[in-house]
C-alpha positions, -999 to +999 in steps of 0.1 A: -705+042-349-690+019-373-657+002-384-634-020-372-615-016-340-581-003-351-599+019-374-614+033-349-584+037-327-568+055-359-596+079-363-590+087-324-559+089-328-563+113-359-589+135-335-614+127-357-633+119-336-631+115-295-637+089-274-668+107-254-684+110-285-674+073-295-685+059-258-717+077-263-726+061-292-724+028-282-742+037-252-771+050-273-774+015-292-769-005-258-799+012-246-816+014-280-814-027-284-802-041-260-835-048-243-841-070-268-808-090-271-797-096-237-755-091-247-749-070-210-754-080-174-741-045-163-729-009-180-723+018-162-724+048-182-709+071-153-675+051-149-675+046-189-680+080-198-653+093-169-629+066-187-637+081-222-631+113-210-593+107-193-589+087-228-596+120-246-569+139-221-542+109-229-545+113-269-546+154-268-511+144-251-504+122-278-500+090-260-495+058-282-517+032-263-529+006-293-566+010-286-566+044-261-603+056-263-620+025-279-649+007-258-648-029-253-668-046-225-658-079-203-672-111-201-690-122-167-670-147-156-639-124-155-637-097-124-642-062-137-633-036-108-667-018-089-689-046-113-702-085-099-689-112-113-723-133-116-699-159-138-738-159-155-752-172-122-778-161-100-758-179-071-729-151-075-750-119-071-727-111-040-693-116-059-683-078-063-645-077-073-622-048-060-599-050-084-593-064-121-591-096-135-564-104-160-583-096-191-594-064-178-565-053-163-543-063-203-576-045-222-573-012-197-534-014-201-540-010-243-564+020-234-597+002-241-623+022-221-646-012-205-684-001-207-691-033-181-696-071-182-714-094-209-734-123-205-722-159-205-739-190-195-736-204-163-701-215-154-691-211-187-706-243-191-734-245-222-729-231-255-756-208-255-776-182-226-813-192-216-831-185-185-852-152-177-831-134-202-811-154-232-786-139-251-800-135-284-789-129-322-785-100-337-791-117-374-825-136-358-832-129-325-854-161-319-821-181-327-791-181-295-761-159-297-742-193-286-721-192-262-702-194-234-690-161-250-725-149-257-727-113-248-694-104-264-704-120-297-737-101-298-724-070-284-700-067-317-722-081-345-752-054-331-724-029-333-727-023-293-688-021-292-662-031-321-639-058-306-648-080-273-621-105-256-638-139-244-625-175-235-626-210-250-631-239-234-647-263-255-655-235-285-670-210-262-652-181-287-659-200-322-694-210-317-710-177-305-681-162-336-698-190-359-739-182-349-729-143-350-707-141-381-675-128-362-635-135-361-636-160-335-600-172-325-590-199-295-552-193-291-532-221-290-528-237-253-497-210-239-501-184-263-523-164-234-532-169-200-557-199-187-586-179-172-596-208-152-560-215-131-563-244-111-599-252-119-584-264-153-556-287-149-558-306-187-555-262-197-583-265-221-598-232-212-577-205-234-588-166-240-592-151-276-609-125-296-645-117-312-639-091-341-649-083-370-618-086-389-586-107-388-563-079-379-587-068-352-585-100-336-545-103-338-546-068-325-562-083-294-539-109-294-514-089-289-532-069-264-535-101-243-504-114-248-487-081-238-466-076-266-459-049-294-474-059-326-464-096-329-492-110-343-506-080-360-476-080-379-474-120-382-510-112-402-496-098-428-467-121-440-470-144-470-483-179-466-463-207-472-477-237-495-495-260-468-509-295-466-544-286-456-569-314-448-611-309-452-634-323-421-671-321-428-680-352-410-685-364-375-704-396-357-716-367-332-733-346-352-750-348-385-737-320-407-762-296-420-758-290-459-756-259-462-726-255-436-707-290-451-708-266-483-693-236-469-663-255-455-658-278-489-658-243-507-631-227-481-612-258-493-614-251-531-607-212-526-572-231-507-567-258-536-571-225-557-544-207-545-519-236-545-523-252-510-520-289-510-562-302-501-568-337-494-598-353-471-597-361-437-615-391-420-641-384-389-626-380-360-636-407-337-650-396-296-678-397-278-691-376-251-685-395-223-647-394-229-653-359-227-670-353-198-640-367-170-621-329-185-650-307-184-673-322-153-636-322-133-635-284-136-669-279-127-667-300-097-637-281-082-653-252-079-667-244-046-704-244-044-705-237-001-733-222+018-760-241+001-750-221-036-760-246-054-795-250-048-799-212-075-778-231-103-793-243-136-798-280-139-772-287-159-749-271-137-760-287-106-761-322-127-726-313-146-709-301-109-721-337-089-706-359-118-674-339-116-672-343-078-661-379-079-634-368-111-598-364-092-575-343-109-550-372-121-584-388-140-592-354-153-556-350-165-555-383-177-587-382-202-572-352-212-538-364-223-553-398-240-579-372-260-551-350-270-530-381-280-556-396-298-562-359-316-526-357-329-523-389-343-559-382-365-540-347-374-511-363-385-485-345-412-516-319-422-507-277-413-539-266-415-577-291-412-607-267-425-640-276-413-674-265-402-673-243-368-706-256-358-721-283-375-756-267-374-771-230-377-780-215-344-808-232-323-839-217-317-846-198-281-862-226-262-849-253-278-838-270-247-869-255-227-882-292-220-847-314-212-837-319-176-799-311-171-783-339-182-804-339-214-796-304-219-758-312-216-761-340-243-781-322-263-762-293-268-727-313-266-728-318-305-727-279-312-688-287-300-684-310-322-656-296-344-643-275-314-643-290-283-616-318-299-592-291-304-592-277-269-586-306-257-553-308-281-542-272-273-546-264-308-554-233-322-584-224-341-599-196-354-640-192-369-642-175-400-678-159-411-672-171-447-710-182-460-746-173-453-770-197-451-806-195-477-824-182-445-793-153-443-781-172-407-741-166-408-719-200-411-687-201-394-661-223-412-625-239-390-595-234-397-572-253-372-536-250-374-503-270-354-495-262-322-477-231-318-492-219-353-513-192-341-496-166-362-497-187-394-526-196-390-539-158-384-519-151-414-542-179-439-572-161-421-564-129-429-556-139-466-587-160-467-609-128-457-593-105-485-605-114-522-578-129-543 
């Protein structure tokens, strides 16, 4: 069943339709495709459908919950209550979780009814899902789905549910958003709640929407947030005249035409409608300034009882760098990145650039690296993000170009700290014709 998520919600709340009938649908097309796409770890359609139907009770009584009766599902590494939280690892098959996690426990408070958990990669850690099953996309399904947020992109853009929460680490939202051609948004750092607590003391991990629209993903915002309306309305007002700078280069990745395009377009469509558009330098970093922030999380967490001999490579290789990364070093790569990050953003409101700096890699494509290699492979596909988690910025993927092959490109928009509703609020204006 299509349309966006608050359309839906409307159309529910109308009686249109019901949330059985809804919930059923997207059942159907989970079991139609999903075979072939790899977006779910777990549904079950008897809890789902018992959800739907005490949905169905709540709106006959007229009960105003935002998104009563619409499904959603929950990324792996989240707990989800009578589901395992694998965390996309075969080494947590045993993890069952009792009760909710954060995001589930907001999503069920807004009336969402959760059809189960969606694939991630391992940890969180690489932007995309291989192994036995890899999360695949919907617009080419020998390309990824990216990732870490790999099920919830594919999920929405196969039309499996209409609106998915995920986190952000180093672009874990924007780059599956980007390969999918979703809504992607990181909130700034603050806006929401860190999902990985005191695994992440730099706070570089943040939660955000997948959508198909900018109000949808505000919607959500608000939804995790735990207020009324806030950014949903913040969408909507006028934007202000902005310095806006364009990044299309970087010394970690070479920028694939097509997508340098999209973004230098984006930044004449801004110029067009009065915003003040200059050029930015690259941004200068390498990987291994990186990797002290994100090998320090992995290392914390506890791989007892022999765990760690059913990881991936990369995780085992990622998790016995970070174990000699103390917390202070951790926190102090982190605040010299994030210093060196504002200084290159300088007076701009807004930088546009690519999401990902290349279209979506080929399943396999890292079929022949050891873990390390597979790690600095797939590093530059964060190229434009990871900088910006690291900055507590917030950011938001756009799907404003198609490539020649009909791939989706994502294009940036990255706004000040604390901008998360102005900058929802150039999205939104940028997805509407002018």
């Amino acid at each position: 069943m299509t349309g966006s998520a608050l359309e839906l919600a409307a159309r529910l709340r109308r009686r249109e339709i019901s949330s059985v009938e809804l919930v059923r649908a997207c059942l159907d097309t989970i079991r139609r495709d999903d075979a072939a796409l790899g977006a779910w770890v777990d549904v079950s359609e008897r809890r789902t459908l018992a959800q739907a139907r005490r949905a169905d009770a709540r709106l006959a009584r007229g009960d105003g919950a935002p998104f009563l009766g619409v499904p959603t599902g929950i990324k792996d590494h989240e707990h989800l209550r009578g589901h395992v939280t694998r965390i996309g690892s075969r080494a947590f098959g045993w993890l069952y979780a009792p009760v909710d996690g954060f995001t589930a426990r907001m999503c069920r408070r807004a009336g969402f009814v959760l059809l189960g958990k969606l694939a991630c990669s391992e940890l969180t850690i690489l932007p995309f899902v291989d192994g036995a099953r890899p999360a695949r996309n919907p617009h080419d399904r020998e390309r990824y789905a990216g990732g870490s947020s790999a099920g919830s992109a594919a999920a929405v853009a196969a039309n499996m549910i209409p609106i998915a929460p995920g986190s952000d680490g180093a672009g874990s939202i924007r780059i599956p958003a980007a390969f999918c051609g979703l809504v992607g948004m990181k909130t700034g750092r603050g806006t929401l709640a860190n999902p990985y607590g005191a695994l992440d003391p730099v706070g570089i991990s943040v939660l955000g929407p997948l959508a198909r629209t900018v109000r949808d993903a505000a919607a959500l915002i608000d939804v995790l947030a735990g207020v009324t309306a806030t950014y949903a309305r913040a969408c909507e007002e006028p934007v202000p005249r902005l310095r806006v700078r364009l990044l299309v280069r970087s010394p970690l990745v070479e920028v694939e035409p097509e997508i340098a395009a999209a973004a230098e377009a984006t930044a004449r469509v801004l110029a067009q409608r009065g915003h003040e558009v200059g050029e930015a330098e690259p941004m200068v970093g390498t990987i291994e300034e990186f990797l002290p922030v994100m090998a320090g999380m992995i290392g914390r967490v506890p791989l007892q009882l022999g765990l760690g001999r059913f990881m991936e490579p990369t995780t085992r290789w990622l998790h016995a760098r970070g174990r000699g990364v103390t917390r202070a070093q951790s926190a102090a790569a982190g605040d010299a990145l994030a210093r060196r990050v504002d200084a290159w953003f300088g007076d701009a409101d807004v930088v546009v650039s690519p999401t990902v700096g290349r279209l979506a890699p080929r399943i396999g494509s890292f079929a022949s690296l050891d873990g390390e290699a597979t790690f600095r492979a797939a590093a530059p596909l964060g190229a434009f993000t990871a900088p910006f988690n690291v900055s507590g910025q917030p950011a938001i993927s756009l799907p404003l170009a198609r490539s020649a092959s009909g791939l989706p490109i994502g294009v940036q928009l990255v706004g000040r700290r604390g901008a998360d509703a102005l900058l929802l609020a150039l999205a939104r204006e940028l997805m509407q014709p002018a």
